[in-house]
C-alpha positions as CSV (number, residue, x, y, z in Angstrom):
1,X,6.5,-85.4,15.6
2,X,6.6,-82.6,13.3
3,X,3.8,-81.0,10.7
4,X,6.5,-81.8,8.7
5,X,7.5,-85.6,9.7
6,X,4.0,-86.5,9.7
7,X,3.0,-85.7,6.4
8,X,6.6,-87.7,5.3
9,X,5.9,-90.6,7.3
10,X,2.2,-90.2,5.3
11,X,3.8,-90.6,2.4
12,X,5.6,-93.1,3.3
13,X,3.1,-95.4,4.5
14,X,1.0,-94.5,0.9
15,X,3.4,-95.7,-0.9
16,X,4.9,-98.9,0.8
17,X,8.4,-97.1,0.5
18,X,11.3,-98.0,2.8
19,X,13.4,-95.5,4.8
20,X,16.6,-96.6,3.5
21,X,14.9,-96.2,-0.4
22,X,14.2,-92.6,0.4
23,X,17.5,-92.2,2.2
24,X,19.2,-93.4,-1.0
25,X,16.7,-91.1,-3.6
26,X,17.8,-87.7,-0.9
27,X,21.3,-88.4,-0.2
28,X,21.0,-89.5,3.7
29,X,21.5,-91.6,5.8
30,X,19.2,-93.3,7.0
31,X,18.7,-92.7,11.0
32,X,18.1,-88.5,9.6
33,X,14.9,-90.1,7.6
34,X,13.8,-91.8,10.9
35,X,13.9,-88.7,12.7
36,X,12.2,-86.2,10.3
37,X,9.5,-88.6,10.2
38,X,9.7,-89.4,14.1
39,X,11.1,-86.9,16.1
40,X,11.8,-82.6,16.4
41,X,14.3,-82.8,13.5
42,X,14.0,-81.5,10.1
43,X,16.3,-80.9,7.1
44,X,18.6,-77.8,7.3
45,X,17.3,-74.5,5.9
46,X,19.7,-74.5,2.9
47,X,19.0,-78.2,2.3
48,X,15.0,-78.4,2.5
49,X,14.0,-77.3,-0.7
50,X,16.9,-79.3,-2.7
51,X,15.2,-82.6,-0.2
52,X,11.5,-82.0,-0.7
53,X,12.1,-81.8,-4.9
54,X,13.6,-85.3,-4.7
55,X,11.0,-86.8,-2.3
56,X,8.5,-85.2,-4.9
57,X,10.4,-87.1,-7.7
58,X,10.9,-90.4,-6.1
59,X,7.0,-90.6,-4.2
60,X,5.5,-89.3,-7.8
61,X,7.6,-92.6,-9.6
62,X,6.2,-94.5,-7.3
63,X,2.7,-93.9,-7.4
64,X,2.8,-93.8,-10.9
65,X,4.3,-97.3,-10.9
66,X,1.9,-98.6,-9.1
67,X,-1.4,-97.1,-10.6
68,X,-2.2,-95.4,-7.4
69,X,-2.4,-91.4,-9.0
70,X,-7.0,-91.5,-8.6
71,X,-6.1,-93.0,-4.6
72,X,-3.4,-90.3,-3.6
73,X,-6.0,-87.4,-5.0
74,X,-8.8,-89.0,-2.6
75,X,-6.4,-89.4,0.2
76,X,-4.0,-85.9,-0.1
77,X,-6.5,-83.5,-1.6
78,X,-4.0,-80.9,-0.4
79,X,-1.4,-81.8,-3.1
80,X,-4.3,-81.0,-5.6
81,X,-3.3,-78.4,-8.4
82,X,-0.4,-78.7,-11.3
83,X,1.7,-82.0,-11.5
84,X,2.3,-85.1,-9.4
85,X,5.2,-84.1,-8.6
86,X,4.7,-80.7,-8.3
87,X,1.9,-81.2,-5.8
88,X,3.9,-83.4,-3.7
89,X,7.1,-81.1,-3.8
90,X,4.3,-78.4,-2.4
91,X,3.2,-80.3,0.3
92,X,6.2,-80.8,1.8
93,X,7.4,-77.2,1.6
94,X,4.1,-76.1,3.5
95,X,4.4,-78.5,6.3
96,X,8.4,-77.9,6.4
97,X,7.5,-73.7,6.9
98,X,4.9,-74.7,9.3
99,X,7.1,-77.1,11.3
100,X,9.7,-74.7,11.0
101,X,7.6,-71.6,12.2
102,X,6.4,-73.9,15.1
103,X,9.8,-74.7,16.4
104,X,10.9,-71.1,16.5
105,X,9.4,-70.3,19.7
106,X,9.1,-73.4,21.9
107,X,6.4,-73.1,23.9
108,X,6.5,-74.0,27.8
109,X,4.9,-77.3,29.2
110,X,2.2,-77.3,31.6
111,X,4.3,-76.9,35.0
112,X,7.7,-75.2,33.4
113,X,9.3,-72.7,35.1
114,X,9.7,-69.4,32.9
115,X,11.8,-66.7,34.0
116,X,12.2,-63.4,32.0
117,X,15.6,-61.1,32.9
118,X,15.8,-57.5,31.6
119,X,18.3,-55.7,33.9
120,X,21.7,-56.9,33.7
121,X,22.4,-57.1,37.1
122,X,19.6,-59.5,37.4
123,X,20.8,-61.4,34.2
124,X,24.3,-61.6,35.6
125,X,23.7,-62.5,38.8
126,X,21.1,-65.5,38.2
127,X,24.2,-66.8,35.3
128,X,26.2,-66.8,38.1
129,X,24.1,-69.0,40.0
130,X,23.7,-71.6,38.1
131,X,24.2,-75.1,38.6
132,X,27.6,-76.8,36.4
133,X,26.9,-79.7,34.3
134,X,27.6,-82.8,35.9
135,X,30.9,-84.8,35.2
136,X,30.3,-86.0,31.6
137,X,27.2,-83.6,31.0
138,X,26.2,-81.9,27.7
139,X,26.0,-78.1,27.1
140,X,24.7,-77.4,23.8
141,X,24.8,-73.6,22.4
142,X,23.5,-72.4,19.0
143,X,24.8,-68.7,19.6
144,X,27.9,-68.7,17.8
145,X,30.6,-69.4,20.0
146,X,32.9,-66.6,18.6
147,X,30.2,-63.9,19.7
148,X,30.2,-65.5,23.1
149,X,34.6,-65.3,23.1
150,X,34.3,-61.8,22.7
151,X,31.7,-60.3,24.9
152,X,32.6,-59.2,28.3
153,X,30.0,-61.1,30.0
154,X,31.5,-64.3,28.8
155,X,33.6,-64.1,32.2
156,X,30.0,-65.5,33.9
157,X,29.4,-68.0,30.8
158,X,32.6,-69.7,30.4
159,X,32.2,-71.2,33.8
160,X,29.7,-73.3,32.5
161,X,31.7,-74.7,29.5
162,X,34.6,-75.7,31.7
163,X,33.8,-78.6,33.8
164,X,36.0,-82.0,33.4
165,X,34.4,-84.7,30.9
166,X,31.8,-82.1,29.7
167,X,30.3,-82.2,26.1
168,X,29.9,-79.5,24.4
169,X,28.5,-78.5,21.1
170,X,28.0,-75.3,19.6
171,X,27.9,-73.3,16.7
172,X,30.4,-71.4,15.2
173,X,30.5,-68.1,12.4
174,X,33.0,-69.2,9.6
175,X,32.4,-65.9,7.9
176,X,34.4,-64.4,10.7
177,X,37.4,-66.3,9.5
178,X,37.3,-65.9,5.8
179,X,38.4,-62.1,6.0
180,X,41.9,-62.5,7.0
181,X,41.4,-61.3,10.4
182,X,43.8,-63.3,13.2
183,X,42.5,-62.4,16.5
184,X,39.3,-64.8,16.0
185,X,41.7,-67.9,15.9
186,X,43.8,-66.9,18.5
187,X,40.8,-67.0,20.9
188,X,38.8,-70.3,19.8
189,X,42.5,-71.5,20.6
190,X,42.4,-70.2,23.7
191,X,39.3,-71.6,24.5
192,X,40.4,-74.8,23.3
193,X,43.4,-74.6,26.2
194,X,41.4,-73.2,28.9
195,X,38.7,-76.2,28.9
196,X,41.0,-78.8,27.8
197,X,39.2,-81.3,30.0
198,X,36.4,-80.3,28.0
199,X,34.9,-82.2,25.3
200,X,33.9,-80.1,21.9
201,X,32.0,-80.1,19.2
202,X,31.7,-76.8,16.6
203,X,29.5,-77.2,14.1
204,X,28.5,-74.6,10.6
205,X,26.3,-71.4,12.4
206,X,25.1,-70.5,8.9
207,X,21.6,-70.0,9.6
208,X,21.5,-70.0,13.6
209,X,22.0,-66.5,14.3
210,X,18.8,-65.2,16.0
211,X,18.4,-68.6,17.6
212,X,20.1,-67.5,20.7
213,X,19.8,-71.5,22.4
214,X,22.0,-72.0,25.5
215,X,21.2,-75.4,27.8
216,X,23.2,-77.0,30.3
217,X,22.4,-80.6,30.4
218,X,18.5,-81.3,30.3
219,X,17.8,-79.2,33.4
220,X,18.1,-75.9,32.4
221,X,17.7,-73.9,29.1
222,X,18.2,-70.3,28.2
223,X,17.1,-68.2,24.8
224,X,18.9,-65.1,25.0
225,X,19.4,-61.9,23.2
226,X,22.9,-59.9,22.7
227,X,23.1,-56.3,21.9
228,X,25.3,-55.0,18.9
229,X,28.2,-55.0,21.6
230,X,28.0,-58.4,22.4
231,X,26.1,-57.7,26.0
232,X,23.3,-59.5,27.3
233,X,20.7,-57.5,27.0
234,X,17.7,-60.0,27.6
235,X,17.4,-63.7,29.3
236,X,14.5,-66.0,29.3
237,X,15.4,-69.2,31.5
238,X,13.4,-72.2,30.7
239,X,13.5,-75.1,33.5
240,X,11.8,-78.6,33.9
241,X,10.5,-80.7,30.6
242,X,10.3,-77.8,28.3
243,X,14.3,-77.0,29.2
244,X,14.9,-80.8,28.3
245,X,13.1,-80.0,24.9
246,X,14.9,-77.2,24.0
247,X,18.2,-78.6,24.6
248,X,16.9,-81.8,21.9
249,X,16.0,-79.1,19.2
250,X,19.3,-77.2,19.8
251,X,20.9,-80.4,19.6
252,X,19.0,-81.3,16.7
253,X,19.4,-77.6,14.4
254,X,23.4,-78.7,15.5
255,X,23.5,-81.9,14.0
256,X,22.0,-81.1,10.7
257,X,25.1,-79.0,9.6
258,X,28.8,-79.2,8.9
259,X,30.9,-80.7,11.7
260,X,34.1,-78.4,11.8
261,X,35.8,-79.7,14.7
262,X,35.6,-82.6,16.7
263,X,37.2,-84.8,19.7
264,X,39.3,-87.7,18.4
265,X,41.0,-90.7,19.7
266,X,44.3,-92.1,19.2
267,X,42.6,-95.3,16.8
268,X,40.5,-92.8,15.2
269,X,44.4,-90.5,14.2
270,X,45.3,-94.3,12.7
271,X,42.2,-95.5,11.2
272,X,42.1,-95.1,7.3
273,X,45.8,-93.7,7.6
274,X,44.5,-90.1,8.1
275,X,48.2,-89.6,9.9
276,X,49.9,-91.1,6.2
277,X,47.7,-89.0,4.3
278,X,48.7,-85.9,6.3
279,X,52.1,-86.5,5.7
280,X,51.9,-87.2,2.0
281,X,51.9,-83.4,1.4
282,X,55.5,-81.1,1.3
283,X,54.7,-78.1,3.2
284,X,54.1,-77.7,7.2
285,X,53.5,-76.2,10.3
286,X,53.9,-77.7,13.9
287,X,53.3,-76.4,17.3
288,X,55.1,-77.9,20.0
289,X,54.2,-77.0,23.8
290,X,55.4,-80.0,25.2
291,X,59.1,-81.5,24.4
292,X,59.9,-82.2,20.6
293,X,59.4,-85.1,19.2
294,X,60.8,-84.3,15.5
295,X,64.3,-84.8,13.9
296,X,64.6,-87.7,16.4
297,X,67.9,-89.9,15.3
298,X,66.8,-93.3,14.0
299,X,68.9,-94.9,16.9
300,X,65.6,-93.8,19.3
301,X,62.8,-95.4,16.9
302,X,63.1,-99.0,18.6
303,X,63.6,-97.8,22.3
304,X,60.2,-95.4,22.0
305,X,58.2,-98.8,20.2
306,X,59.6,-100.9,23.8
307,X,58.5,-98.2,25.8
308,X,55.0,-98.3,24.5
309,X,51.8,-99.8,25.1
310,X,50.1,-101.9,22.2
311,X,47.1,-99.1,22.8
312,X,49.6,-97.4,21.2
313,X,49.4,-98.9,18.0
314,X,51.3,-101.4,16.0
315,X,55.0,-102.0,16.2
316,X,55.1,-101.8,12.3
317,X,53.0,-98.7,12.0
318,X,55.0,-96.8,14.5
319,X,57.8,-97.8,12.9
320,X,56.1,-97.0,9.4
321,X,55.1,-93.6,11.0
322,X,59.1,-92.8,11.7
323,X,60.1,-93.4,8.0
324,X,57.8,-91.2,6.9
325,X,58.6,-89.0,9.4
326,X,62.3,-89.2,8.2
327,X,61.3,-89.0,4.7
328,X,59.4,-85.5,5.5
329,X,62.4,-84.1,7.4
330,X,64.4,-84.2,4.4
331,X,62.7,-82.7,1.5
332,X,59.5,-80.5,2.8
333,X,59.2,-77.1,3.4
334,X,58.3,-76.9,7.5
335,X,58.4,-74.4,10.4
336,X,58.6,-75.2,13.6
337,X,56.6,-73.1,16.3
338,X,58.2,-73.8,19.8
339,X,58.0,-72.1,23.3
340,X,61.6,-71.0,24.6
341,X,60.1,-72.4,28.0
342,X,58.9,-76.2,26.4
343,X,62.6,-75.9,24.4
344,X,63.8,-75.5,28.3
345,X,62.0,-78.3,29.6
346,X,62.8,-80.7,27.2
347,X,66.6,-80.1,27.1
348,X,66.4,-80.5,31.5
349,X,63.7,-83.4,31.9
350,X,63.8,-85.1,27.9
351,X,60.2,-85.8,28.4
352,X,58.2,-85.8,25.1
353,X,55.4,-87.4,23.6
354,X,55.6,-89.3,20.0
355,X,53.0,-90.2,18.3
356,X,50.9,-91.4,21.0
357,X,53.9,-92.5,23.6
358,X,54.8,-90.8,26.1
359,X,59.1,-91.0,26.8
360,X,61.9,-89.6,28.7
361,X,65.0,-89.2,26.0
362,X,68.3,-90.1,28.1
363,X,71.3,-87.5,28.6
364,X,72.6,-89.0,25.6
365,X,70.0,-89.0,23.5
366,X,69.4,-85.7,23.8
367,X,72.8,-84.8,23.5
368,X,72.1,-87.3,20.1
369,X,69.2,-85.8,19.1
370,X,70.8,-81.9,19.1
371,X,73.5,-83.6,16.6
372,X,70.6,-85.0,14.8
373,X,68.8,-82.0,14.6
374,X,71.7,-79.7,13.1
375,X,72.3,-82.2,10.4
376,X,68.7,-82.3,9.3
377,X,68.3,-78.3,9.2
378,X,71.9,-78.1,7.6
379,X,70.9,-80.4,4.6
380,X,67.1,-79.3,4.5
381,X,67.5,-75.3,4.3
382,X,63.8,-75.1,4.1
383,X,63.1,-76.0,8.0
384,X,62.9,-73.4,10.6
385,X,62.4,-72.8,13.9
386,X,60.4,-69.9,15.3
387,X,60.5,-69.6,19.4
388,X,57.9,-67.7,21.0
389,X,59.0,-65.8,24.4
390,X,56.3,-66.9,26.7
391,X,56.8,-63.9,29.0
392,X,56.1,-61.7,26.1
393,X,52.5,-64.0,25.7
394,X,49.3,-62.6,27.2
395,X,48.2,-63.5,30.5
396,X,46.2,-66.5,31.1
397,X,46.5,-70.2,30.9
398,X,49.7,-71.5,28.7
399,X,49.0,-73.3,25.7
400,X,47.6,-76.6,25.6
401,X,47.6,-78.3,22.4
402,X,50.1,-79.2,20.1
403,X,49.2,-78.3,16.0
404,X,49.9,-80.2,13.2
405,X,49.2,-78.3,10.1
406,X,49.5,-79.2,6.4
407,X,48.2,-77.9,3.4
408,X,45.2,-80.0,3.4
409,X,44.8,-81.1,7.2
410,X,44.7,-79.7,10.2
411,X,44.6,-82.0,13.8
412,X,45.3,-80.8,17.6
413,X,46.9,-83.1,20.2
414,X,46.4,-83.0,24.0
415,X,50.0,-83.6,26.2
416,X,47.7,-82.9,28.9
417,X,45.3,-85.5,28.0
418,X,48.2,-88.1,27.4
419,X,49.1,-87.0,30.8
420,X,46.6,-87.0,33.2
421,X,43.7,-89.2,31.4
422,X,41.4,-86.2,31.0
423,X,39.6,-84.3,27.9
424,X,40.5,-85.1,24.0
425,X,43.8,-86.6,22.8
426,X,43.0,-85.0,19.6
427,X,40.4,-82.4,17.7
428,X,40.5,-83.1,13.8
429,X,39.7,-79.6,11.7
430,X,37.3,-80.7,9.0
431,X,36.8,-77.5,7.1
432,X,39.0,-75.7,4.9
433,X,38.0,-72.3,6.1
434,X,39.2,-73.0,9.1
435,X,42.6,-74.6,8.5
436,X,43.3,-71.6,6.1
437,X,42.8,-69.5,9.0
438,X,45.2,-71.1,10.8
439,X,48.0,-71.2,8.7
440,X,47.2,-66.9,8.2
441,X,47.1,-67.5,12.1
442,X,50.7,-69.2,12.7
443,X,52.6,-67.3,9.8
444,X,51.0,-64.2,11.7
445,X,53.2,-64.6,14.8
446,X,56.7,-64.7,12.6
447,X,56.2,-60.6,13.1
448,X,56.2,-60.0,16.3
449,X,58.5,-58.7,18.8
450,X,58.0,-62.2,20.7
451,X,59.1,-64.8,18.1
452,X,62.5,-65.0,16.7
453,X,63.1,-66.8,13.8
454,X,66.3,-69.2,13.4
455,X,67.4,-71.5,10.5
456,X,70.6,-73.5,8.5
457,X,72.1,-70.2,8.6
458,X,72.5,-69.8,12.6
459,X,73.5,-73.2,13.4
460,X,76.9,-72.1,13.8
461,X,76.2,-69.1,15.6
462,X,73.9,-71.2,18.2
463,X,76.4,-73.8,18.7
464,X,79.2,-71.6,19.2
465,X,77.1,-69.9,21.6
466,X,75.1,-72.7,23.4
467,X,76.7,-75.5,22.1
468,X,79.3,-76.0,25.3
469,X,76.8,-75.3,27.5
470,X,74.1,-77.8,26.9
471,X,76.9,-80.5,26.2
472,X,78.4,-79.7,29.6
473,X,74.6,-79.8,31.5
474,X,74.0,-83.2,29.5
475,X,76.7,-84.6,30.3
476,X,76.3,-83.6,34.1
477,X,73.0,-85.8,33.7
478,X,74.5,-88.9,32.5
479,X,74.5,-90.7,36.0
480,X,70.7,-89.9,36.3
481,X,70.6,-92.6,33.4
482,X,66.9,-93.3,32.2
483,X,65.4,-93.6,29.1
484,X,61.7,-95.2,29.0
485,X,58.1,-93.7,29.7
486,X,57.9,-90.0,30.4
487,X,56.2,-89.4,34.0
488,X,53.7,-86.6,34.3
């Protein structure tokens, strides 16, 4: 326990009050009460002073309630000097700097192994030894993840992030993203696709940025030091109980700010209609790496609810899901971000994934849908489609997850996970800063030499050009037959 928690749970006890009183009076919940008073955990830097006033206010009304203002000056003869209130407010801030000042340098237990690296070499080479997380293990990180992303010794680090089933949480810079820049979003992205087995958690950095904590599961803790460049430059690797405690504080700093993103399940996209709110807007932007599953003709809707599983969701709110969906299509403002090679794949195998089902579209209902999507972008002449050459893309792993974006939402979904039963279906966004950032992000690509940009005014062109052709390799496919669940 904490300088800190035990003067709260003090006061506590003085006064006969109730956690969930004080949770109420402070504007927490309840279980972040329990551990100030209980455990390594303490109100965020930004937050503390704003806390310990109204925990002044609310243990001052109740010892003047109860008569008790002659038994608190015998029994805290440190809160001595100005008001009640005051004195109480004082108290706290003392034992919140001291706790605070404690924590900053966790000190080894009897028994810990401590290892200090100064040459890079040395720091390098014992990185590159280290054990992975087990299946399902935690790796928790208060550098901020973007810093890591771009220094060159990340190529040692990132094997540690990437194991199947693996949680991670870290913190992340926002005031990177709030200057218009693109290049930071293209490569938490990229991270995002390269650990997609992985399971994340970014939360608010504001605050963490000489903390320098890195642990991989309980084992093994690091607190290290990056030169203006972004290079290790110093290494101190903590093993045994003291390891295990860092990794709690980390945890714990984490966990007391701003989740920004986070892993989400298919019942968690449905649950208090987040997927009908997202749609209730006019304007938006969707990344397709895998088949596409908009403009679908209304002939389809019934087939994809058969093919299903009740996992899936309700019958009714799939089919409520492709009204709005038709509704959308014909009045909003959207652009369409697709791969020429996904455009490829789909119009060969019709494999796609709606909503959370996976389907293979017949010969003929691709040949349907095609029809369905030319009427759509000739009577809405504010869709577009933008196709990104993949050979033109940077090197590395393709793209991994789908992006829904409106004005006010921003979610990711996982073919892969749909596919193979491993890492997040989805990532919800849950900070403005962030979906901003990717909108600049998208709209950046419509410039460059890679993306070509097509709308109600090349639909003839395209079908005069194309238009036999796919008709004629459809058609071709019509004996294959099959429509029903996609296979991986």
């Amino acid at each position: 326990m904490t300088e800190y928690g035990a003067v709260l749970r003090r006061l506590l006890d003085f006064t006969g009050s109730k956690l969930y009183a004080v949770a109420d009076e402070v504007g927490y919940d309840v279980s972040y009460i329990s551990k100030w008073c209980n455990k390594d955990l303490l109100p965020a830097p930004k937050t503390a002073h704003v806390v310990d006033v109204a925990l002044g206010r609310y243990f001052a009304a109740a010892i003047r309630r109860d008569g008790l203002e002659g038994a608190f000056a015998a029994a805290f003869p440190e809160a001595a000097g100005g008001g009640l209130e005051e004195g109480i407010t004082a108290l706290l801030s003392r034992a919140y700097d001291a706790s605070a000042h404690q924590r900053s340098a966790p000190a080894p237990a009897p028994g810990t192994e401590v290892e200090l690296l100064l040459q890079r070499h040395e720091i390098l080479g014992r990185l590159r030894d280290l054990s992975l997380p087990p299946e399902g293990g935690t790796v928790v990180c208060t550098v901020d993840l973007l810093t890591l992303l771009k220094s060159r010794d990340f190529v040692v680090l990132e094997r540690l992030f990437r194991r199947e089933g693996c949680h991670i949480h870290a913190a992340l810079d926002l005031a990177r993203f709030q200057d218009g820049r693109e290049e930071e979003m293209g490569l938490l992205y990229g991270f995002l696709s390269r650990n997609r087995g992985s399971f994340l958690t970014l939360y608010d950095g504001a605050g963490l940025e000489r903390e320098g904590i890195l642990t991989v599961d309980e084992g093994c803790g690091m607190l290290m030091s990056m030169e203006g460049h972004g290079e290790l430059d110093a290494l101190v690797m903590v093993q045994g109980a003291a390891a295990a405690r860092l990794r709690e504080t980390a945890l714990g700093r984490l966990r007391e700010r701003q989740v920004l993103l986070a892993p989400a399940r298919p019942e968690d996209m449905r649950r208090g209609g987040y997927r009908t709110d997202f749609y209730s807007r006019d304007q938006f932007q969707f990344f397709s790496p895998y088949g596409f599953e908009f403009l679908l003709p209304s002939s389809v809707c019934e087939p994809l609810i058969r093919a299903g599983d009740p996992a899936d969701g309700p019958a009714w709110d799939l089919r409520r899901l492709f009204i709005t969906w038709e509704e959308v299509f014909q009045k909003s403002h959207i652009d369409f971000y697709l791969l020429k090679s996904s455009v490829l794949r789909y119009l060969e195998s019709g494999r796609l994934l709606f909503a959370d089902i996976l389907y293979r579209m017949s010969p003929a209902q691709r040949l349907e849908h095609l029809e369905s999507i030319k009427e759509r972008v000739l009577a809405n002449h504010d869709i577009r489609f933008l196709v990104l050459d993949d050979d033109a893309l940077p090197p590395g792993p393709p793209p991994g997850f789908a992006v829904y974006l409106s004005p006010k939402k921003l979610f990711l979904k996982s073919p892969g996970a749909y596919l193979t039963g491993k890492g997040p279906m989805f990532y919800t966004v849950q900070c403005d800063v962030l979906i901003q950032a990717a909108r600049r992000y998208l709209e950046g690509l419509r410039g460059l030499p890679l993306c070509r940009s097509f709308d109600y005014r090349d639909v003839a062109e395209l079908e005069g050009r194309y238009g036999g052709m796919l008709y004629r390799m459809l058609t071709l496919q019509q004996e294959e037959g099959g429509e029903g669940p996609a296979a991986p």
